[in-house]
N, CA, C and O of each residue as an XYZ file, in Angstrom:
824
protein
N      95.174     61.855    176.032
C      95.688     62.361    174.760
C      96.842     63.334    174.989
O      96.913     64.189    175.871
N      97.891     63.003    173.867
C      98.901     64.337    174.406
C      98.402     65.711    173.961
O      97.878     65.939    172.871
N      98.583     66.429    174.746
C      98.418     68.093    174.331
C      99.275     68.595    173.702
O     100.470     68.646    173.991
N      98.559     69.160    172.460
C      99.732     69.766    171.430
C     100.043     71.511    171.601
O      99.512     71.976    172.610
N     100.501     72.098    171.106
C     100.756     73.840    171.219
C     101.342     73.648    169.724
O     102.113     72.777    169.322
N     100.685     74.831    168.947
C     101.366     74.873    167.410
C     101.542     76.653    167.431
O     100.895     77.555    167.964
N     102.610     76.612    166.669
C     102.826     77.765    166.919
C     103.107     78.392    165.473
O     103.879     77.856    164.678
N     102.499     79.430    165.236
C     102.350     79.641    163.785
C     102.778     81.534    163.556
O     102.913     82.396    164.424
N     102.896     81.643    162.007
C     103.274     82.862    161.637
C     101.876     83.920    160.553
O     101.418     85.060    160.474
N     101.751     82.752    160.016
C     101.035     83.148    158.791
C      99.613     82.672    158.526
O      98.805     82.982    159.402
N      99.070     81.859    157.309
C      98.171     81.344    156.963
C      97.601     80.075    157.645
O      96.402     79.947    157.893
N      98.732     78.959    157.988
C      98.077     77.833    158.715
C      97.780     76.796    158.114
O      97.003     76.063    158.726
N      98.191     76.381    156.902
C      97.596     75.487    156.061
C      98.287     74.033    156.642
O      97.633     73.007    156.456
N      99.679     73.933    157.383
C     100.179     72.527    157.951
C      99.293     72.743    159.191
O      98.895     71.644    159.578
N      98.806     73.813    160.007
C      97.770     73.699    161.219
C      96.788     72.843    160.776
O      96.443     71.774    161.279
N      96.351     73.412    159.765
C      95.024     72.730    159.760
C      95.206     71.091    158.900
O      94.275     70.294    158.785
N      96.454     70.892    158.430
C      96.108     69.960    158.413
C      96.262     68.541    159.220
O      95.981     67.398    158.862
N      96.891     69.112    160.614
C      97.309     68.672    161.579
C      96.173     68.681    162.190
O      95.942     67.590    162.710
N      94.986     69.821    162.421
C      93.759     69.480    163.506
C      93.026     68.128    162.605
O      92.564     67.149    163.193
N      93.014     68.299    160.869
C      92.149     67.300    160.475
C      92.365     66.003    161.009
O      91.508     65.209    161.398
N      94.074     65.819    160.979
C      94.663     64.543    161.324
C      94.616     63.994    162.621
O      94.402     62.794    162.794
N      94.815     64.846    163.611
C      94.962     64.515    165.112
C      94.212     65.203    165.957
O      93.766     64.537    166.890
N      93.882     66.521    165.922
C      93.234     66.582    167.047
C      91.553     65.895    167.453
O      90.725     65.329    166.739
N      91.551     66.190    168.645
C      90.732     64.749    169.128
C      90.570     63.435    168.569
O      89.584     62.698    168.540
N      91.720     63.293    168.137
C      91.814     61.641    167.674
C      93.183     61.017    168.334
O      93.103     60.330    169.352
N      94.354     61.270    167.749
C      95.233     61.154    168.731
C      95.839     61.996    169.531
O      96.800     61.537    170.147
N      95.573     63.046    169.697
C      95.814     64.370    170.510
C      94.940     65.163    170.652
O      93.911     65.231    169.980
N      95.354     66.046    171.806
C      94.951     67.234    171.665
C      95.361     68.323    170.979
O      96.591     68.292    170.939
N      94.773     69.631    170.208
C      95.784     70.306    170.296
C      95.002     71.863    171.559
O      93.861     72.324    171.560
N      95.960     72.163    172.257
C      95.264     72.614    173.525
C      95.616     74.131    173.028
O      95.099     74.998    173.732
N      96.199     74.475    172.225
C      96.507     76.306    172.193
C      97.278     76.005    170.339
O      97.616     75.038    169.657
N      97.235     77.513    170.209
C      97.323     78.095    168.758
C      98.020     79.302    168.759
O      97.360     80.298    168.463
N      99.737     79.509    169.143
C      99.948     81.141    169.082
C     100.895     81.502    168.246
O     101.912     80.921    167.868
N     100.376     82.679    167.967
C     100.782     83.640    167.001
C     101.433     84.692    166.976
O     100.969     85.736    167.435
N     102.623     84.612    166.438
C     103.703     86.428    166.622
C     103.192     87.205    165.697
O     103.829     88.249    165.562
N     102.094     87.067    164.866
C     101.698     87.874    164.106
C      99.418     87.903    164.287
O      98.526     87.129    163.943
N      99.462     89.077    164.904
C      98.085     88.946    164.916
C      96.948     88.999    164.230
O      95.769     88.986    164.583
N      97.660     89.083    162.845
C      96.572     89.348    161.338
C      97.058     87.762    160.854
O      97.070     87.741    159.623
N      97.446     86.481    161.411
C      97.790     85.210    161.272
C      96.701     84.634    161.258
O      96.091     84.438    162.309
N      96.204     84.222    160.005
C      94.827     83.496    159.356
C      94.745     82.275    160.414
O      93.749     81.907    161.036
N      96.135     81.713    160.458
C      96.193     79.768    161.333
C      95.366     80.878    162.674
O      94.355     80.846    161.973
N      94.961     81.706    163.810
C      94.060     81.907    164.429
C      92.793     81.374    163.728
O      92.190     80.304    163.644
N      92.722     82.172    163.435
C      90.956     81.941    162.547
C      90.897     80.567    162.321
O      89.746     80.134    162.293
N      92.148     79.411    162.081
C      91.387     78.024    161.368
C      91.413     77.492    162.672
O      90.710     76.495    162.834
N      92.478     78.187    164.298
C      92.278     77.453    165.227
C      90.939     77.608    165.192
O      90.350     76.636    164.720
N      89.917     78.980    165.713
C      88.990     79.322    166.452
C      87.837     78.796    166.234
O      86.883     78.641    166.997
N      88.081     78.331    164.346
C      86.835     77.595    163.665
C      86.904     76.670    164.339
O      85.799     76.493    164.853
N      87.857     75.676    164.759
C      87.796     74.279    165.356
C      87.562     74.805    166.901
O      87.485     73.848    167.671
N      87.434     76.032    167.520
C      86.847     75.645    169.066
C      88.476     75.735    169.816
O      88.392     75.628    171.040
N      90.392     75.967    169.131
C      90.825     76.021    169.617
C      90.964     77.051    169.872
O      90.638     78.008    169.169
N      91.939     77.118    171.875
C      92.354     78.381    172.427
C      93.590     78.663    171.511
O      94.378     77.801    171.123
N      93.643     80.085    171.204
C      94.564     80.726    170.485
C      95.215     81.922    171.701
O      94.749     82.260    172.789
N      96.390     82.331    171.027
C      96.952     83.405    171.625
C      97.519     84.276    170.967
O      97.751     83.663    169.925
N      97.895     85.235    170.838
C      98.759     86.449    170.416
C     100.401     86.942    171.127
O     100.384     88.016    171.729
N     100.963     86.630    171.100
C     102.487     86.556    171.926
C     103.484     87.972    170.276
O     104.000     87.609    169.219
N     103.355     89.239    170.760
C     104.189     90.202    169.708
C     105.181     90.395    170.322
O     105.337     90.639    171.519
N     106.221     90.240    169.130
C     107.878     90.274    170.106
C     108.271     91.586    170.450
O     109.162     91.618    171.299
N     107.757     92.972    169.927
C     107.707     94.081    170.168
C     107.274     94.450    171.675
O     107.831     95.386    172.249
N     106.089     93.559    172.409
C     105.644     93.612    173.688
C     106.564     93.738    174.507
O     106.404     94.516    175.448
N     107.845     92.960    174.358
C     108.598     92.642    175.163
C     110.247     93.095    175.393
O     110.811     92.593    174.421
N     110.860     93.516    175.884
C     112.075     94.017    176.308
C     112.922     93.477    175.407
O     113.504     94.284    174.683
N     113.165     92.237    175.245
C     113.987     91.636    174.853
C     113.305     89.976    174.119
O     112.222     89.524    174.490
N     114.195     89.273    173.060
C     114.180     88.258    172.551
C     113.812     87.006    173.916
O     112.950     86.133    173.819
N     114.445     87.163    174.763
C     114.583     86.149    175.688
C     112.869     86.355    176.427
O     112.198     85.341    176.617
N     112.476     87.325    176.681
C     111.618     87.745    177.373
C     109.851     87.717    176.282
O     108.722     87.739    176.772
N     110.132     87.676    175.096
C     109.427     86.995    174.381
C     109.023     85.337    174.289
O     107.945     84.751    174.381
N     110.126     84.972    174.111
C     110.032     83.714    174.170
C     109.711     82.769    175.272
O     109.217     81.643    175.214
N     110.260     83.766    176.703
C     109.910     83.387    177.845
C     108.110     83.492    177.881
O     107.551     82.575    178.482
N     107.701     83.996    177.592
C     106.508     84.552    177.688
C     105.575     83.267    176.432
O     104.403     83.033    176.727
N     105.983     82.760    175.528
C     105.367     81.673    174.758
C     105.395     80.210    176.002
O     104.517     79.469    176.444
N     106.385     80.286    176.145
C     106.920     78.970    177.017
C     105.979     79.058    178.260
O     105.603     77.979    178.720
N     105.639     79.970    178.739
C     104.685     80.151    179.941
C     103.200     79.938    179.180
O     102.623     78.940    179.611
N     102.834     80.299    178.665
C     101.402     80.018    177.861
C     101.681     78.835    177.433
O     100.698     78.150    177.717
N     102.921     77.810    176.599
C     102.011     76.320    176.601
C     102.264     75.654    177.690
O     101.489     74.699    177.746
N     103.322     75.704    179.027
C     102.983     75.752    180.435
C     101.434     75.250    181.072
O     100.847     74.351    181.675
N     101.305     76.447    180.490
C      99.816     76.988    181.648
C      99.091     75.977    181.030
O      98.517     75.215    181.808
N      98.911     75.686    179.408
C      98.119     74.845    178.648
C      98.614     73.576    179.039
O      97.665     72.795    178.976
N      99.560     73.037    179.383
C     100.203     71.435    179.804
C     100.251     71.113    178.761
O      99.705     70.031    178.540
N     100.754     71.668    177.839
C     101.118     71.235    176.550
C     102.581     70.147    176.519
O     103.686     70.435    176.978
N     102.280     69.168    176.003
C     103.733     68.059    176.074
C     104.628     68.327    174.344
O     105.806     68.123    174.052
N     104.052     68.588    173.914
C     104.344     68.425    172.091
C     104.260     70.054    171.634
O     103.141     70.548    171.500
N     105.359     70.802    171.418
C     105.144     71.552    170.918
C     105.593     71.685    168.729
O     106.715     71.592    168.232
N     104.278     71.905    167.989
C     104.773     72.015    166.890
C     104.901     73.207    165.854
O     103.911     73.932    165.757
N     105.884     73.464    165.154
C     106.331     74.689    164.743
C     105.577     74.544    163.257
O     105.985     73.581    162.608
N     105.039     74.963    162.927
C     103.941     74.877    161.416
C     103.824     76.584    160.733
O     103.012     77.504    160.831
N     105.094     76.364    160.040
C     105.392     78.207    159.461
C     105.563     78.932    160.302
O     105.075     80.044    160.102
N     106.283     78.735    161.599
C     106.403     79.949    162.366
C     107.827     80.219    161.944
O     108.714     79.394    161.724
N     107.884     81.846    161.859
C     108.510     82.328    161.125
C     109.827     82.950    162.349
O     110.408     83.974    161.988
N     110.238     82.350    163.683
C     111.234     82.821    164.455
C     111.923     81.941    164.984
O     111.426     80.820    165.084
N     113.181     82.170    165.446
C     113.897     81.289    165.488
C     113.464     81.407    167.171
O     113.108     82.361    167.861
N     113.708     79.774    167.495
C     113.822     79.219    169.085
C     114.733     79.343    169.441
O     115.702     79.388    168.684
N     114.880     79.495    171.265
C     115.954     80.207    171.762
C     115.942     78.849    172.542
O     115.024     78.078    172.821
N     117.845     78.823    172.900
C     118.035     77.720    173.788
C     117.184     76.998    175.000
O     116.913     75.840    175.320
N     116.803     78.862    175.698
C     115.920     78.294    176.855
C     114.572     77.499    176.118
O     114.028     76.643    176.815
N     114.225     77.654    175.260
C     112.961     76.748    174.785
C     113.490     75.674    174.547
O     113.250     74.674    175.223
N     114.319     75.684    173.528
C     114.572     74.498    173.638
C     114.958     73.000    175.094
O     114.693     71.799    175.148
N     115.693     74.003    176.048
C     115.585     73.240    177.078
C     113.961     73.181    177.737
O     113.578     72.324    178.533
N     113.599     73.673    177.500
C     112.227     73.398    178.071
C     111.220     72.613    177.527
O     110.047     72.520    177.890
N     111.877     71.986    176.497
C     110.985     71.069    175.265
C     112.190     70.239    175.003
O     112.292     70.196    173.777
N     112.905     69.733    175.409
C     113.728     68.890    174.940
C     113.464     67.942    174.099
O     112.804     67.061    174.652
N     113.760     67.652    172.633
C     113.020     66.184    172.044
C     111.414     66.651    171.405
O     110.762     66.140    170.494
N     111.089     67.896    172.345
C     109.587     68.058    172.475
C     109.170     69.165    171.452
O     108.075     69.717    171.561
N     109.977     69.459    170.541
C     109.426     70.477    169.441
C     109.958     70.195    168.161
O     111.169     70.209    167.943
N     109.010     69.912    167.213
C     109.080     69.810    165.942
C     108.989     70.577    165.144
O     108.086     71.410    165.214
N     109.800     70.574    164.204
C     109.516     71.728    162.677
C     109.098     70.908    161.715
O     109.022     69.693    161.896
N     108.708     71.634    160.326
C     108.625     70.702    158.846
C     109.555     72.507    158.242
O     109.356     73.720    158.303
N     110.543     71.548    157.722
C     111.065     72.203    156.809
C     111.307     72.211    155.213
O     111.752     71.083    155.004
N     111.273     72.601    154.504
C     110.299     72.907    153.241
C     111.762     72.215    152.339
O     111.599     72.418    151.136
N     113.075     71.489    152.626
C     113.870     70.489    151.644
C     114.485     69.416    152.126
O     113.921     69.181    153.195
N     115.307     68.644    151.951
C     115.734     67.590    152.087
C     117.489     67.610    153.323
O     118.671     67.396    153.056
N     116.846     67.934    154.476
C     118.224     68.597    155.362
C     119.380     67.278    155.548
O     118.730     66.233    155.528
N     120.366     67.088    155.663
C     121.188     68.558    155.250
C     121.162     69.882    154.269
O     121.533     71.025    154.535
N     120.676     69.427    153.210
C     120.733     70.256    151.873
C     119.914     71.568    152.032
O     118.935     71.561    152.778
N     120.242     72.586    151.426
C     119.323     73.934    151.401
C     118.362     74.047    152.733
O     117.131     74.076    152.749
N     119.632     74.124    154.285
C     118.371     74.552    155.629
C     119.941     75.292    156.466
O     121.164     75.160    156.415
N     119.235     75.837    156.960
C     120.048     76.699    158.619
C     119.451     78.338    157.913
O     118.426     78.679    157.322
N     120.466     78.910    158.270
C     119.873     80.210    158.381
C     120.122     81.272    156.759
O     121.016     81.745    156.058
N     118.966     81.198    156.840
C     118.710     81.985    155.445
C     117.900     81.199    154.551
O     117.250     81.779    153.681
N     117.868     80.078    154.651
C     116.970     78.987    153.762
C     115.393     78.735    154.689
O     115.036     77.920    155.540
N     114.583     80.175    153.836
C     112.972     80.017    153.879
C     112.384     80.302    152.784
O     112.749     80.760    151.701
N     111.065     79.835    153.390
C     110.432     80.312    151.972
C     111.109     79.782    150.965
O     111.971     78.918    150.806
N     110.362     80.689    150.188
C     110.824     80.774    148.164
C     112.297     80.910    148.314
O     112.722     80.946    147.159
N     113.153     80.991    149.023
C     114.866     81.260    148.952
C     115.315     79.847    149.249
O     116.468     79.445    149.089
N     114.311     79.140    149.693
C     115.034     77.315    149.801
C     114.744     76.786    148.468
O     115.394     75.823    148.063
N     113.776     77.352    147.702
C     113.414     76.507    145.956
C     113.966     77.383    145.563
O     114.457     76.679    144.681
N     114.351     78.256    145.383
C     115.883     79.258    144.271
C     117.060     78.325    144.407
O     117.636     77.730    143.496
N     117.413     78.290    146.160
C     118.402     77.348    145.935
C     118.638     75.905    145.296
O     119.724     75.374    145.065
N     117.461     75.440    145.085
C     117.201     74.507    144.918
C     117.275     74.545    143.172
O     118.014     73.922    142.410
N     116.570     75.195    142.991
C     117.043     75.203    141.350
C     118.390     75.956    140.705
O     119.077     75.759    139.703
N     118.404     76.709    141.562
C     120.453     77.274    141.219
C     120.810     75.830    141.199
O     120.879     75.355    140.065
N     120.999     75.204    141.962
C     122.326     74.076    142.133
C     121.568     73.058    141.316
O     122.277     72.104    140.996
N     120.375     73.003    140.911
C     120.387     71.837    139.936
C     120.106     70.693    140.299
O     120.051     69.759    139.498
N     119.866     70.560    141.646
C     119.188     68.786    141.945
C     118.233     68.301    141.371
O     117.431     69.089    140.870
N     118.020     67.001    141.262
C     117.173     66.395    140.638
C     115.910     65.989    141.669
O     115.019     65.232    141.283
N     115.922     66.537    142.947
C     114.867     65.891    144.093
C     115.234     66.610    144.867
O     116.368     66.990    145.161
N     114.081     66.884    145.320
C     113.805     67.919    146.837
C     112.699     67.356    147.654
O     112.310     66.216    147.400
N     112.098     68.116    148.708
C     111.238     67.719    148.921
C     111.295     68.282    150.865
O     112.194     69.030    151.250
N     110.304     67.805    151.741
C     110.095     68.092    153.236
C     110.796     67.182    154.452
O     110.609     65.989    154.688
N     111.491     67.942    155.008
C     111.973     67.465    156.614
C     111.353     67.212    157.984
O     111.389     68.239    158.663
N     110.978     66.512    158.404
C     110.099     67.099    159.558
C     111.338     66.570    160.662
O     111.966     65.601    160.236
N     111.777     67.099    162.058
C     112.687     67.392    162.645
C     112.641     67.688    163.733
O     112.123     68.762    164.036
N     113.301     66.623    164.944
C     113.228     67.802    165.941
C     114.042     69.096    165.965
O     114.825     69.208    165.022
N     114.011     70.358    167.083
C     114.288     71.179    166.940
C     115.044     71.443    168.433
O     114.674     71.437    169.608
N     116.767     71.761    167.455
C     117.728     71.978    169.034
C     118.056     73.075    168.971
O     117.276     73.923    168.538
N     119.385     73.411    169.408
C     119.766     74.437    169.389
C     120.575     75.421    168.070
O     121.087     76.539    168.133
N     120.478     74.808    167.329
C     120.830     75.052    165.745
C     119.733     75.080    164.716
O     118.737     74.356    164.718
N     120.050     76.028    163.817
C     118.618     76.414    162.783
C     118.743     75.036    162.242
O     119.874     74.697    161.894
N     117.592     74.027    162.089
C     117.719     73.170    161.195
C     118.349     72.087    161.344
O     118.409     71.396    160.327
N     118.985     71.577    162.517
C     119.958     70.855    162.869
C     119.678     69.706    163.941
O     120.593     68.967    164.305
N     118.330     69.578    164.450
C     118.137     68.592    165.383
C     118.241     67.389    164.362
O     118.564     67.283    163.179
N     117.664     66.216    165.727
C     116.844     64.880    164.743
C     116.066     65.021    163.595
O     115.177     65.865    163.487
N     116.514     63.863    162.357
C     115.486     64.223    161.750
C     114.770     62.890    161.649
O     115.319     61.809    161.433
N     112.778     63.217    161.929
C     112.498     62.075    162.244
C     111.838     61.849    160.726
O     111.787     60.642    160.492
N     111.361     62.592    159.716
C     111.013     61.954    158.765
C     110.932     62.350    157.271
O     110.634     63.544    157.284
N     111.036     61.984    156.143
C     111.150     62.958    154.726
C     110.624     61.938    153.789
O     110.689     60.709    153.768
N     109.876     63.167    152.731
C     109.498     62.780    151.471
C     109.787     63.532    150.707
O     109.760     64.741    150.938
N     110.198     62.939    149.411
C     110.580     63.774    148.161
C     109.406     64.032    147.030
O     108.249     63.634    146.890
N     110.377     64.983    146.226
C     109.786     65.192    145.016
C     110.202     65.443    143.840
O     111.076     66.296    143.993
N     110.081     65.170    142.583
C     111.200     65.332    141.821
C     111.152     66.799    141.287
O     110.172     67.539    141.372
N     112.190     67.066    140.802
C     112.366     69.013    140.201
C     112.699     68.555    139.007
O     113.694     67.939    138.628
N     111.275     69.114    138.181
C     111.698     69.145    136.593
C     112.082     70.620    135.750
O     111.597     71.749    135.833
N     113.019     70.133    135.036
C     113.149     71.244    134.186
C     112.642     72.265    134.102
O     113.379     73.243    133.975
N     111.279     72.444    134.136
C     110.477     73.734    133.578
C     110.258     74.033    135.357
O     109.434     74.934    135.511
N     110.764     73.526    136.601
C     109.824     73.950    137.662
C     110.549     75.349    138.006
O     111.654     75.628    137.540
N     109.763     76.277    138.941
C     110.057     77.256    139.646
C     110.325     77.118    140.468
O     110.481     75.987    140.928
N     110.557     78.342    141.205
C     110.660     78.424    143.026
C     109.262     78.162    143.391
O     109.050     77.359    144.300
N     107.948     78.936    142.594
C     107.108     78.605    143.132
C     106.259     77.518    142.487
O     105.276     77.191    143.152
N     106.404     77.011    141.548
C     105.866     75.429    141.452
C     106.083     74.641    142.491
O     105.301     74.107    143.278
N     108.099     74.618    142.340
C     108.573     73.453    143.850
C     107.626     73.994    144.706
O     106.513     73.470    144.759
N     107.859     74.826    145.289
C     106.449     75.283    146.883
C     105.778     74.606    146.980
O     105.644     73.778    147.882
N     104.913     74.855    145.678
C     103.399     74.338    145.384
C     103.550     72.516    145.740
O     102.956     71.853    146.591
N     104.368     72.178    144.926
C     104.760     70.895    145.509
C     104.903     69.937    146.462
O     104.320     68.868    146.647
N     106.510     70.974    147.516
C     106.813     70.441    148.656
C     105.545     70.451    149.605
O     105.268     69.433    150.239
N     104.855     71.475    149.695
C     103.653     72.233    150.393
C     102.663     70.892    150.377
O     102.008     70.458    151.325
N     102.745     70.358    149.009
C     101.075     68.993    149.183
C     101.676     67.809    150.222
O     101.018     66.949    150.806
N     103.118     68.032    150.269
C     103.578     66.585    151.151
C     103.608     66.857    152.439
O     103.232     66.130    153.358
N     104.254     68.370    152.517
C     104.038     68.987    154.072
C     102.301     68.310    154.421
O     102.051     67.458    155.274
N     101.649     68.741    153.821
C     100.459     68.543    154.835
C      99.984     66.915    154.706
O      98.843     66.536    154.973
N     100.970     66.119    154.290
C     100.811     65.439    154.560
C     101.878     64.075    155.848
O     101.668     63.040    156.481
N     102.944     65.007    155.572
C     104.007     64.836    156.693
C     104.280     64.997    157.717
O     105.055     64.339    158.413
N     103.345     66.410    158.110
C     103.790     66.644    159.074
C     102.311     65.994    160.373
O     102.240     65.849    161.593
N     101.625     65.835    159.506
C      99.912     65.196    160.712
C     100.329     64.249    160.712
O     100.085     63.860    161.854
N     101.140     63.046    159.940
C     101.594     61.690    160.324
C     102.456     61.683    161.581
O     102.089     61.133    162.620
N     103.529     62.271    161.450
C     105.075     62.755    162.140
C     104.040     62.805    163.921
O     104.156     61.977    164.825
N     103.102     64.060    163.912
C     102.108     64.192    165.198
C     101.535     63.120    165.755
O     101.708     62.693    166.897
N     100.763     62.650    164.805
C      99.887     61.180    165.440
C     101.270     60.405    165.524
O     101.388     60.157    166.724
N     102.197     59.979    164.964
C     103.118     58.792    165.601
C     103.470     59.206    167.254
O     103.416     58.522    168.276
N     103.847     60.621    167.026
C     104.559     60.981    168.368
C     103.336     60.879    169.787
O     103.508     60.519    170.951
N     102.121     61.362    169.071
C     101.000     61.415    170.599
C     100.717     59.786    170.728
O     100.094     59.322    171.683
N     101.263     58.951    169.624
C     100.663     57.082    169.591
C     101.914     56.573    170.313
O     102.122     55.368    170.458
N     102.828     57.623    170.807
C     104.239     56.705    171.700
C     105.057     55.959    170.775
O     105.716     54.975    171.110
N     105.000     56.553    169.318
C     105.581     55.237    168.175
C     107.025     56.315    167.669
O     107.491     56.159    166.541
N     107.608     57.345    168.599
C     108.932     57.571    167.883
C     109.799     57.471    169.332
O     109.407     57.518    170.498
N     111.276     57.297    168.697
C     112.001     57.458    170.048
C     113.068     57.586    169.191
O     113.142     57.176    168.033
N     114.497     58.621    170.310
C     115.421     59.356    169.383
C     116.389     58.742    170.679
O     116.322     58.683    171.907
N     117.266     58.356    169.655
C     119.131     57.785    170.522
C     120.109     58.553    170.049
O     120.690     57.908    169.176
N     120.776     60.026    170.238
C     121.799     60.747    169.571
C     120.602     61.173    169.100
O     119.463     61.452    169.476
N     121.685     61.086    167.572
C     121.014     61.996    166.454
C     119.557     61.030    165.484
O     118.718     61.375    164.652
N     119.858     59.911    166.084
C     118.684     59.132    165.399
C     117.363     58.601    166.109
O     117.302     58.312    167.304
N     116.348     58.517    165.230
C     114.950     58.631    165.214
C     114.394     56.812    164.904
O     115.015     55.970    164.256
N     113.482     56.695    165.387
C     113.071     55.104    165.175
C     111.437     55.608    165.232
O     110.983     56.190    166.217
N     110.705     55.319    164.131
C     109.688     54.771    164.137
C     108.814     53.700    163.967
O     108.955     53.025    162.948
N     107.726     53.340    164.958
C     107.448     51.616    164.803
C     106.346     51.397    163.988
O     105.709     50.372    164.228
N     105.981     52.083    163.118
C     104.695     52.152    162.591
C     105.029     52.824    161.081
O     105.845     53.743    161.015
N     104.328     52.298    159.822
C     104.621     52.649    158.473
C     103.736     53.832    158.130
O     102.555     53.925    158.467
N     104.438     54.755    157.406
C     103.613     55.924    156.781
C     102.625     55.389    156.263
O     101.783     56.076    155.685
């Protein structure tokens, strides 16, 4: 099974719905860490029996030396798949070279549109209703050296009606996330994606 590493900020709700989907079925997921140590996604690892960690960027000298320090813990775990599920910091080149292809985000609209830096949270559905589109919806992506800017391997929409909010859309994009992003996992631990450039091939239907 491939070994997963998810790496989280907050509550955990795409974690968990990633252990429902894959772990011990088509993956593992072998570790759970957290830049924030009051991060609920611990608690939904620990219920399932996963190893969790605590990694605070304050511990450490510097940005680089943080991140160095995540990259050594899913290391040690032989983690092949690393996935980003609300973690709330940006990846540094050296991770990225150290995961090449090998780290995924779900991002909360339809990228290109409303993503790079400054578009989180509730500030990607403001934008989203400032400008007036008629459809939004989740990215799931690999992750390079640009906020928001790798492969993107997969998306579903949703429509934005009139009366919606910033936090209705959420409420929204949020039911497809958990359902986008445990598919996106099991294809990748089933050997069913592969990326040429900027494009993504999957052999198997949502």
């Amino acid at each position: 099974m491939t070994k997963i590493g998810v790496l989280v900020s907050g509550g955990g709700t795409n974690l968990q719905a990633v252990i429902d989907r894959v772990h011990h079925k088509s993956g593992e997921i072998a570790v759970v860490i957290a830049n924030n140590a009051e991060a609920y996604g611990l608690t939904r690892a620990q219920n399932s029996g996963i190893p969790t960690a605590v990694v605070l960027e304050k511990d450490f000298e510097d940005y680089d030396a943080f991140n160095a320090e995540i990259i050594r813990t899913l290391k040690d775990k032989g983690v092949e798949l690393v996935v980003l599920a609300g973690y709330m910091k940006i990846i540094t080149p050296a991770f990225v070279e150290a995961y090449p292809n090998k780290i995924v985000n779900i991002h909360p609209a339809l990228i290109p549109s409303f993503c790079g830096e400054g578009y989180y949270g509730l500030h990607v559905h403001e934008a989203v209703i400032d400008y007036g589109v008629k459809v939004t919806g989740a990215t799931v992506h690999f992750v390079n050296e640009e906020a928001d800017a790798g492969p993107i391997i997969a998306q579903k929409t949703v429509e934005v009606a009139d009366d919606d909010t910033p936090e209705s859309i959420q409420k929204k994009v949020l039911e497809i996330e958990h359902t986008l992003l445990p598919w996106v996992v099991e294809q990748y631990c089933l050997g069913h994606i592969t990326v040429e450039g900027r494009k993504t091939k999957i052999t198997s239907e949502q």
